[in-house]
N, C-alpha and C positions, 0 to 999 in steps of 0.2 A: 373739250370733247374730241375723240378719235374720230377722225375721217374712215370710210368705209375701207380706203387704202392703206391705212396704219392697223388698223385692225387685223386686217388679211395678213400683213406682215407679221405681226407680231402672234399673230394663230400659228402662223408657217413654223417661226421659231420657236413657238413653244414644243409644238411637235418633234422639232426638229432635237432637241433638246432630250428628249424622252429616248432612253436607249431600247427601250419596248417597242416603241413605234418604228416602221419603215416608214418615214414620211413622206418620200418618193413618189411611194404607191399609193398617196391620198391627195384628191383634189381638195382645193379651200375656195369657195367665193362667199363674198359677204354683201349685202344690200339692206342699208338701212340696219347697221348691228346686228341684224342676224346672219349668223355663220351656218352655211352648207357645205358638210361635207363627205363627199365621194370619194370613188375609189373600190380597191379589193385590198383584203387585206389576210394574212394566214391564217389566225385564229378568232376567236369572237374576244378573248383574254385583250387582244391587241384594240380591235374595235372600242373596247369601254375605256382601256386606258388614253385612244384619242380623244374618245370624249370627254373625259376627264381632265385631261389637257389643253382641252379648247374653253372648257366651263371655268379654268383658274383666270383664264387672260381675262383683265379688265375691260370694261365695255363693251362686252358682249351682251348682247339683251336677247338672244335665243339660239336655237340648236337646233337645226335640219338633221339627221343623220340617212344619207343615202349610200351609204359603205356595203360591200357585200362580203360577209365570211368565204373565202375560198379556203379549204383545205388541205393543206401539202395531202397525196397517196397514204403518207403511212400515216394520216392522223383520223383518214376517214375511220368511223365505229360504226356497229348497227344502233338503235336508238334502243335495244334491248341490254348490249354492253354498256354504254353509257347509263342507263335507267340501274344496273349492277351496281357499278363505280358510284353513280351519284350515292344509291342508299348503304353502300359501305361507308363512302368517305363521311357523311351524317353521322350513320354510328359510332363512327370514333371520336366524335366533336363530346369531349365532356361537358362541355356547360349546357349543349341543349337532353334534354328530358330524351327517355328512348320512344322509338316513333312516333313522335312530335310532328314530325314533319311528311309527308308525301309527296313522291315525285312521280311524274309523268312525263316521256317523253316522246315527240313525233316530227320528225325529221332534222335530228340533233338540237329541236329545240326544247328547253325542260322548263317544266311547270311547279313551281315549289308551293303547296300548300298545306295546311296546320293550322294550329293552335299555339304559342308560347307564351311565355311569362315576361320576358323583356322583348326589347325592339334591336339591344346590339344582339339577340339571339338571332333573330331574323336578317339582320347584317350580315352576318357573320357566318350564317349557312350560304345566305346567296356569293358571297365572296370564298367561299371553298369549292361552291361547285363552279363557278364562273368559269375556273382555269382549268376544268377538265378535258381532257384529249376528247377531240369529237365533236364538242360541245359548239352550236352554232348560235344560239341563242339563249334568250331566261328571263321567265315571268315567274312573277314571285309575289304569288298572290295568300302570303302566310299572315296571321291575324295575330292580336294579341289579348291576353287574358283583360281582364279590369282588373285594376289593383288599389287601393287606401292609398290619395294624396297627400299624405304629409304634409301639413304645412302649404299647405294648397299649390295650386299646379300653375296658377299663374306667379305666385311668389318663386315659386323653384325656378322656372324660365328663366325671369328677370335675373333672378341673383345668379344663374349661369352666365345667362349674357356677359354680365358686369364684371363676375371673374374672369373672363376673355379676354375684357381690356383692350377688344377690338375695333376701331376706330369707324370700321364697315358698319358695325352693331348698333351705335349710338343711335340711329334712328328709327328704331324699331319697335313696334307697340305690340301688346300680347294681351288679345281678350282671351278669354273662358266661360267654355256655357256647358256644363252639363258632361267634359271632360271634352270635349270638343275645342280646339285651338284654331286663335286666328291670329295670323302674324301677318301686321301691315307694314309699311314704310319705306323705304330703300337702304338698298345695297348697294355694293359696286360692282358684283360681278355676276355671274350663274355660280361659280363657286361659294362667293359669301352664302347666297343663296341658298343651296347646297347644306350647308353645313348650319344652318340657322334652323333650317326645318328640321333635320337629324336631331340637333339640339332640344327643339320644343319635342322632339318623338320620344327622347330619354328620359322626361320628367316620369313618374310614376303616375297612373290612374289615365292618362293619354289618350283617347280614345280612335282622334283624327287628329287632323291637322290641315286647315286650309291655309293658303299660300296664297297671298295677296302682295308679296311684297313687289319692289318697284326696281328696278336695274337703272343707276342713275351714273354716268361718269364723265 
């Protein structure tokens, strides 16, 4: 098991690592596996990719984020230009439905909500408008349709899992009640983590997803 001191290192370097991130300009402490981190940073694009960075290193078992978006001059927008750009760059996403989705903005923070058919729809919008000029924040509060389980929704999980072939995976259990998911057991990181619940989110007929799993390393 990492000492709270190998961890903070090995945060530092991840960051460091990431040619997106000023790592510089972000504090790291860590107490007891959870990682806090501060700082200011130029866009909110940069902000999610620290975090993202910090959520891959192993033995991390949580995530403070006290980071504040600062704005270079020319990136400031009104949250009316921004609100513009967001429902353009949507309409050009061909795979989601047209006005699918609604955005709301107030003080360069955007609010994405809807209705879709899949979940990498919902992905996949929030990751277009992520990196827009302006942009300070994103809640992304978009739902999903119901759809016919195939083959039912805990057997899909599973046999996702198992094509993964991920060593992180092996201990992971998948009830289903009523399209409702729960995923126990551990993991090694916030990123296994990550990508386990995304996984159970892609099966068809989906409805939630509770997160019970365990950060073990």
């Amino acid at each position: 098991m990492k000492t709270d001191q190998q961890l903070k290192q090995d945060v530092i370097a991840e960051l460091g690592w990431e040619p997106a991130i000023n790592a510089a300009q972000i504090g790291v402490e860590v107490k007891d596996g959870v990682v806090t981190l501060a700082g200011q940073v130029g866009s909110f694009t940069e902000k999610w990719q620290a975090e993202q960075a910090t959520q891959r290193v192993a033995g991390v078992k949580g995530l403070a984020v006290a980071m504040d978006v600062n704005l270079p001059g020319m990136s400031e927008r009104t949250d009316a230009d921004i609100a513009r750009s967001a429902e353009s760059t949507l309409q050009w996403l061909t795979y989601l439905p047209s006005d699918a989705i609604k955005v709301m903005v107030e003080k360069g923070r955007v609010t994405l909500s809807g209705v879709v058919d899949f979940n990498f729809q919902r992905l996949w919008a929030a990751d277009a408008i992520r990196g827009l000029r302006g942009v300070t924040g994103l809640a992304e509060n978009i739902g999903l349709k119901p759809a016919p389980a195939a083959g039912g929704i805990k057997n899909n999980i599973e046999a996702a899992l198992k094509r993964r072939g991920d060593s992180a995976q092996q201990d992971i259990a998948v009830t289903v009640q009523d399209g409702n998911v729960t995923l126990s057991g551990r993991v090694m990181s916030l990123w296994d983590r990550e990508r386990t619940r995304e996984l159970a989110w892609s099966a068809p007929g989906v409805k939630h997803v509770q997160d019970d799993l365990k950060i073990s390393w």
